[in-house]
C-alpha positions in Angstrom: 50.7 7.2 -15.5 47.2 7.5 -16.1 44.6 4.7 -14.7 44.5 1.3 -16.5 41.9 0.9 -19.4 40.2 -1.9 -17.0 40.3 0.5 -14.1 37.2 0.3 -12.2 35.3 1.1 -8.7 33.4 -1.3 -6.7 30.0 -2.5 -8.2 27.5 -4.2 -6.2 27.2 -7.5 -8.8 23.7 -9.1 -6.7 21.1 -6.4 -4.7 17.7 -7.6 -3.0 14.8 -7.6 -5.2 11.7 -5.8 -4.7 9.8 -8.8 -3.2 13.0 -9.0 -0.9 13.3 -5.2 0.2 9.3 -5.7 1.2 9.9 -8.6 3.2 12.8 -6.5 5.2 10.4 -3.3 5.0 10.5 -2.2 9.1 7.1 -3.4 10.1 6.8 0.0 12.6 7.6 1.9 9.0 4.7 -0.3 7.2 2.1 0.2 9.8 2.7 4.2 9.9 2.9 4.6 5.9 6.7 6.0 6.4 8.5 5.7 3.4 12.2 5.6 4.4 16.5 5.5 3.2 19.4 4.0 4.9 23.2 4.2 4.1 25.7 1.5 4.9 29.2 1.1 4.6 30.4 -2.8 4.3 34.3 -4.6 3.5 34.1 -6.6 0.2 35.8 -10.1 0.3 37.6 -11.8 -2.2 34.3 -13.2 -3.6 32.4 -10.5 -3.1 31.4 -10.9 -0.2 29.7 -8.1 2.2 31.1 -8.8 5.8 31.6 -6.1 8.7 28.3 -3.9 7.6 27.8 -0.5 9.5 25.2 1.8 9.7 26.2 5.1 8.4 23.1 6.9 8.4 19.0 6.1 8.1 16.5 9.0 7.7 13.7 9.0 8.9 15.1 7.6 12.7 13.4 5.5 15.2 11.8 3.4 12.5 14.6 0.3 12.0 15.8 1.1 8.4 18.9 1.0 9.5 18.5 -2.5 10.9 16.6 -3.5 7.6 19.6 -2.4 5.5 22.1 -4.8 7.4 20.0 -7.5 7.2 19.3 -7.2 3.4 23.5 -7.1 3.1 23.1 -10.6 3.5 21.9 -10.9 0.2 24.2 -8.4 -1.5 27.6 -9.2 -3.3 30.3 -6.9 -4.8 32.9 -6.5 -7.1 36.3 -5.2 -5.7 37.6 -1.8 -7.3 40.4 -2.3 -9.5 43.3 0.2 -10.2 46.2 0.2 -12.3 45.2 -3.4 -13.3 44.7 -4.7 -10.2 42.2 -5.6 -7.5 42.1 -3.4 -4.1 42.5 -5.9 -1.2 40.7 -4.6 1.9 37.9 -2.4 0.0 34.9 -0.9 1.2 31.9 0.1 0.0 29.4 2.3 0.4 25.7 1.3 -0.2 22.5 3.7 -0.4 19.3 1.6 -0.1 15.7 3.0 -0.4 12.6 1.9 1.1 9.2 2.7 -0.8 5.9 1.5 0.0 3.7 0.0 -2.8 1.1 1.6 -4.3 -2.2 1.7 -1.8 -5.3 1.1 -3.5 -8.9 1.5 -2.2 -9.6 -1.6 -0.2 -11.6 -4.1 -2.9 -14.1 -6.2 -2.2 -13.6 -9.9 -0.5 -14.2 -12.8 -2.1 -13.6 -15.5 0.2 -12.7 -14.9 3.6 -10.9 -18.2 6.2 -14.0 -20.1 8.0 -14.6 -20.3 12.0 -13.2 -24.0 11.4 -10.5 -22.5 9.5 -9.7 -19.7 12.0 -10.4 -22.4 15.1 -7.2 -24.1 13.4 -4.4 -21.6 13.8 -5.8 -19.9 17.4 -2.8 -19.9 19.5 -2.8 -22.6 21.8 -1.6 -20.2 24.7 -4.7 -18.3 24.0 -7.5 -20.7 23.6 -6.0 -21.8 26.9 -6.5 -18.8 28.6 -9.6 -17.8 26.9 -7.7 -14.9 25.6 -9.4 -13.3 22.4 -6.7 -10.8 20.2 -6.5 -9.4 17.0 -3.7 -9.1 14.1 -3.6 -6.2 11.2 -1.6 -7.6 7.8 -0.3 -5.5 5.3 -0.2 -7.6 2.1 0.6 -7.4 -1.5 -3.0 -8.4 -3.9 -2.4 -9.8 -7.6 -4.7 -7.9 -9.7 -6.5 -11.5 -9.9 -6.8 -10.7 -6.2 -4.8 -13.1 -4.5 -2.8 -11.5 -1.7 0.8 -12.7 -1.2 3.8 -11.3 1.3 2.0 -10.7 4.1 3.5 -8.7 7.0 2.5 -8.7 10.5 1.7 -4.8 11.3 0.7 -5.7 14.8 -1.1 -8.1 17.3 -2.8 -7.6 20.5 -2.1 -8.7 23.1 1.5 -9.5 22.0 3.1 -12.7 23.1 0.5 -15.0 22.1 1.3 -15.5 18.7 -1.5 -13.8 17.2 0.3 -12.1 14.4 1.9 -15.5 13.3 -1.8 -16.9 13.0 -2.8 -14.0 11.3 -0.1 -15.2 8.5 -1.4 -18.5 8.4 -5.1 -17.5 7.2 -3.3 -15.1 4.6 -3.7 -17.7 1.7 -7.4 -18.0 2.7 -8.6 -14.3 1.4 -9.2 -13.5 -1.7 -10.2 -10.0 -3.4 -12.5 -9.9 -6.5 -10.2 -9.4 -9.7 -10.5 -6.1 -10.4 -12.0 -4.9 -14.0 -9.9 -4.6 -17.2 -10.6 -0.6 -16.8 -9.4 -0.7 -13.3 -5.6 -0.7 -12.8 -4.0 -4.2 -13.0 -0.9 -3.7 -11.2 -0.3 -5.4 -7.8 -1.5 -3.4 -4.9 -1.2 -3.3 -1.5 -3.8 -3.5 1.5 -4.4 -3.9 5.0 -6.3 -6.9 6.5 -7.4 -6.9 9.5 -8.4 -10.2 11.7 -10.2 -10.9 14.7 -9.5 -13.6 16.9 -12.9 -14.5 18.9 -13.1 -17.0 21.6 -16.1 -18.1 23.8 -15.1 -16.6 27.5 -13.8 -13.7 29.6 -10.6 -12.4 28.1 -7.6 -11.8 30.7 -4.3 -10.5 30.5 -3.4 -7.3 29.3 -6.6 -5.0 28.2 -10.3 -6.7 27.5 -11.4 -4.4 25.3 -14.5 -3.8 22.9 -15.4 -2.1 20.3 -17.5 1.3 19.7 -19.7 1.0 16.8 -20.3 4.6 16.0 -19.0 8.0 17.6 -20.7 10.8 18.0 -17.4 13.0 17.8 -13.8 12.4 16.4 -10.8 15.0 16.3 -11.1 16.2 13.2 -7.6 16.6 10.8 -6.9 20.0 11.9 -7.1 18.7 15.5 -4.8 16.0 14.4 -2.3 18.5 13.1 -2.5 20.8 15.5 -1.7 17.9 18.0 1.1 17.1 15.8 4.5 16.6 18.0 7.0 19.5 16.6 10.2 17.2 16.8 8.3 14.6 14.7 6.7 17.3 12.2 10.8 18.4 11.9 11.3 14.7 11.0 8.5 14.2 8.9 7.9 11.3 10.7 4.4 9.7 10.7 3.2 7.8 13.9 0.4 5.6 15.3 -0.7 5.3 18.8 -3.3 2.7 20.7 -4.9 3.8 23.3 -6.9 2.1 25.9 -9.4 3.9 27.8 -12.5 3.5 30.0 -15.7 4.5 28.6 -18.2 6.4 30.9 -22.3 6.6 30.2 -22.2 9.8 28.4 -19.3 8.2 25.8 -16.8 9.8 27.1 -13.2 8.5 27.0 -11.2 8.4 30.2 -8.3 6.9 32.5 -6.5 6.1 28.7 -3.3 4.4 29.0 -1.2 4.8 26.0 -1.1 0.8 24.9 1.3 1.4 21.9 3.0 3.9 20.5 5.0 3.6 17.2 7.8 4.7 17.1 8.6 5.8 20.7 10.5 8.5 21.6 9.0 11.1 19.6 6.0 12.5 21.3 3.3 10.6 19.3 1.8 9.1 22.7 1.9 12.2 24.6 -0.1 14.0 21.4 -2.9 11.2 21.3 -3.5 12.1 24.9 -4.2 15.5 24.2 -6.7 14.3 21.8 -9.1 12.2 24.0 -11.5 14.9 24.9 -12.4 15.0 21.1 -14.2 11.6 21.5 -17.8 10.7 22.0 -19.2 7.5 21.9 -22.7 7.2 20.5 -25.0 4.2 22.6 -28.1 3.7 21.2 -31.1 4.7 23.7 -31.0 1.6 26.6 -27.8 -0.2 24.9 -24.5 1.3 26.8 -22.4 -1.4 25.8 -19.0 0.0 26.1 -19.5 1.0 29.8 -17.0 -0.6 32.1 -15.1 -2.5 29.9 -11.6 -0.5 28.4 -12.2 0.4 25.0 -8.5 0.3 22.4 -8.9 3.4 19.9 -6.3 4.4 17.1 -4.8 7.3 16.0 -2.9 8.0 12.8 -0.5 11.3 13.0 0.2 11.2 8.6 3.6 13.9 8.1 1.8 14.3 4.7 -2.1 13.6 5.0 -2.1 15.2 1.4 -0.1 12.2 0.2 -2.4 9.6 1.7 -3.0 7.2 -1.3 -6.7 5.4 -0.4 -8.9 8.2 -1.6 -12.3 6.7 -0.7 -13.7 3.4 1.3 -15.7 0.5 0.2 -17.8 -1.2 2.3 -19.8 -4.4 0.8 -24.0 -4.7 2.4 -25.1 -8.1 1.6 -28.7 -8.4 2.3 -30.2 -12.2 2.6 -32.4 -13.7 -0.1 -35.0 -11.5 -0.5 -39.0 -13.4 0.6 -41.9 -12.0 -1.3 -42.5 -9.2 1.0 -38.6 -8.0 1.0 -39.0 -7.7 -2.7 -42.2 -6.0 -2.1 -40.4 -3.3 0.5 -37.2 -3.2 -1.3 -37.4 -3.1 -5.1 -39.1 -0.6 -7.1 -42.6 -1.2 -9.1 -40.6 -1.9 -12.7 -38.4 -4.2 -10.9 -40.9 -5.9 -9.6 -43.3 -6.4 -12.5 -39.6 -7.7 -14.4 -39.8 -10.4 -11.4 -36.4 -10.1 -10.1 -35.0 -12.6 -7.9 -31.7 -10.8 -7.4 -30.1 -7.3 -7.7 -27.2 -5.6 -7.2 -26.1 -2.1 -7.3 -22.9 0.6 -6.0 -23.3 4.1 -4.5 -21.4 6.7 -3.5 -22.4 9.1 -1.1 -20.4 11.6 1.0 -19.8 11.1 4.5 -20.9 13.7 7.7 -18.6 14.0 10.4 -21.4 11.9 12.6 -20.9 9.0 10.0 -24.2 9.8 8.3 -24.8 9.2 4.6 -26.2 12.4 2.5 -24.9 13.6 -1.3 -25.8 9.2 -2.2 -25.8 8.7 -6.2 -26.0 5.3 -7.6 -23.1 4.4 -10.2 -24.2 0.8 -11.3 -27.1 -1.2 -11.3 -28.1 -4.7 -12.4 -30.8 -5.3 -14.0 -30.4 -1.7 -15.7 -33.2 1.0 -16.2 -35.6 -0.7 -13.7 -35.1 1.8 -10.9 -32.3 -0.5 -8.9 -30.3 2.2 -8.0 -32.6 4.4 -6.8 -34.0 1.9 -4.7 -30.2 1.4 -3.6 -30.1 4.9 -3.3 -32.4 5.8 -0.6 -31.7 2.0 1.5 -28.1 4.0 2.3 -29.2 7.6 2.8 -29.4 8.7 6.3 -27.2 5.4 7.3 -24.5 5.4 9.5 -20.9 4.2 9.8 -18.1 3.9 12.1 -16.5 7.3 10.8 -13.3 7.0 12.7 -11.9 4.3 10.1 -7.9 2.9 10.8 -6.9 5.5 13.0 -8.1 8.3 11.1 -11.6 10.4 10.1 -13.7 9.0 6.8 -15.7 12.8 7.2 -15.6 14.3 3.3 -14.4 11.2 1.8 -16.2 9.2 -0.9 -17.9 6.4 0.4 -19.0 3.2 -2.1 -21.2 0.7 -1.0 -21.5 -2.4 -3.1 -25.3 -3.8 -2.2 -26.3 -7.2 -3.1 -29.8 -7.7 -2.7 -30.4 -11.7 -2.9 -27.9 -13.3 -5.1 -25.5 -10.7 -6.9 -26.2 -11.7 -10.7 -23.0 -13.0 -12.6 
């Protein structure tokens, strides 16, 4: 007898949305850029029901897709297979689930940023005790409006002081400029980061500073070739923090590997290796960093080619410019016009010492009264931090958004 005309196999009738496989996205997966799959195998009830899920296999490990799968089963329902007519008691089923990151834009612009008074509000009250200053990294969705939504924590240091979960709380308090009606108007994705300051000495766990510029970074082909081979098999990206003392000349040394993610493939081991590659850059009479344990990151991409930001933005608001600014600043035409205000982007390549050189200026306001050349040569020669997020900004496009005075409208 051949199977009934109604014959069917089980269907899942209810699956997580893409707001709800985000929210379950591992946050060790988010931080590293891993995209990632997991299979589970789960008993349907009577109502459909998933009970009894298993794990049957996740790819890539050590990252908690697994995990993420069961809990999004939660939300899952599914229809029992029918044969000859008649419902299978007992079923099972088995249920891919994919996990893709959003699209990553450039980072836009902010528009409004949470206040001290604002920030003052949510500091953990285990750290302001302890005169413990920390830091939190976000990875949100942004409306094309620029209104960022979803937030997850990526990390907080030091952990156990709730840093991450204030982080969350000053979420509704950024806002990105809209972007243009040529610009794409899909959500994106970004990373915020926040820093949690407090007047006094910070103890517990690392008191570290920051270096402002480096003389030397590894470069990406130091990266790779530090690359650990059992995590290259996996294509498995990785992120380590480490904390190290900095001595007069800028060197790195003593490092401690603070966080590694994930564990257990080599990644901390790797970053090690690297430390040599790094020189701090003190200005003449300023060695800031010395004595104090400085926290540096580094990003191990499986596919750097694949890396979706393609260039940094950094905004340079200058005050309201006084009668001599404008005099310094702005060209002759631009003066004669009487302008109050300017504003104008360039893009200029970056050296691997952070310097500015290649600078062209793609916008101006007013036009055709010599803005952006003035813009122009205020950037060349500058320098930036080029070890950005873990990894090197040398040969990527840099744009810098200067607003001279009050950007016009």
């Amino acid at each position: 007898m051949g199977a009934g005309s109604g014959d069917h196999p089980a269907r899942l009738t209810a699956v997580p949305d893409a707001t709800a496989l985000f929210a379950a996205f591992p946050e060790s997966a988010l931080e590293t850029g891993t995209p990632g799959r997991a299979t589970i195998r789960c008993q349907i009830g009577d109502r459909g029901a998933l009970s009894g899920c298993a794990v049957v296999d996740e790819n890539p490990r050590g990252y908690g897709f697994g995990p993420a799968a069961l809990r999004l089963s939660g939300s899952m329902t599914a229809s029992l297979p029918v044969q000859d007519g008649a419902e299978s008691k007992n079923a099972t089923m088995t249920i891919p689930l994919s996990f893709d990151l959003p699209p990553v834009t450039a980072p836009r612009i902010y528009e409004a940023l949470p206040t001290g008074e604002q920030l003052m509000q949510v500091y953990p009250n285990a750290a302001r005790v302890a005169l413990i200053h920390g830091r939190a990294k976000l990875y949100c969705l942004v409306t094309a409006e620029g209104q960022s939504y979803g937030c997850h924590v990526l990390s907080e240091y030091p952990a156990g002081y709730g840093f991450g979960k204030a982080a969350l709380r000053l979420a509704p308090f950024f806002k990105m400029k809209a972007v243009t009606a040529s610009a794409e108007s899909n959500d994106s994705s970004m990373v915020v980061p926040i820093v949690f300051n407090i007047d006094g000495v910070a103890r517990g766990g690392y008191p570290f500073t920051g270096i402002e510029l480096w003389r030397a970074t590894p470069s990406r082909n130091d990266i790779e070739a530090a690359f650990p081979v059992d995590a290259r098999t996996m294509q498995a990206s990785g992120l380590v923090e480490l904390a190290c003392a900095v001595s007069a000349d800028g060197r790195l040394d003593s490092c401690d590997v603070a966080r590694e993610v994930p564990e257990g493939l080599g990644f901390g081991k790797a970053a090690i290796t690297l430390v040599p590659k790094f020189l701090a850059d003190f200005p003449p009479g300023e060695i800031k960093g010395v004595g104090q344990t400085v926290l540096t990151t580094i990003r191990f991409r499986a596919s750097p080619e694949t890396t979706r930001v393609t260039f940094w933005r950094r905004q340079l608001s200058l005050p309201a410019l006084t009668d001599d600014d404008l005099e310094r600043a702005l060209p002759e035409p631009a003066r004669r016009a009487k302008v109050r205000s300017a504003h104008a982007v360039v893009s200029c390549s970056v050296g691997s010492d952070g310097s500015m050189h290649d600078c062209a200026s793609t916008e101006e306001a007013p036009a055709n009264l010599g803005i952006g050349e003035a813009a122009v040569k205020l950037v060349s020669g500058r320098r930036i931090d080029v070890w950005k997020d873990g990894a090197s900004l040398e040969d990527r496009p840099f744009i810098w958004d200067i607003v001279l005075g009050r950007q016009p409208r």
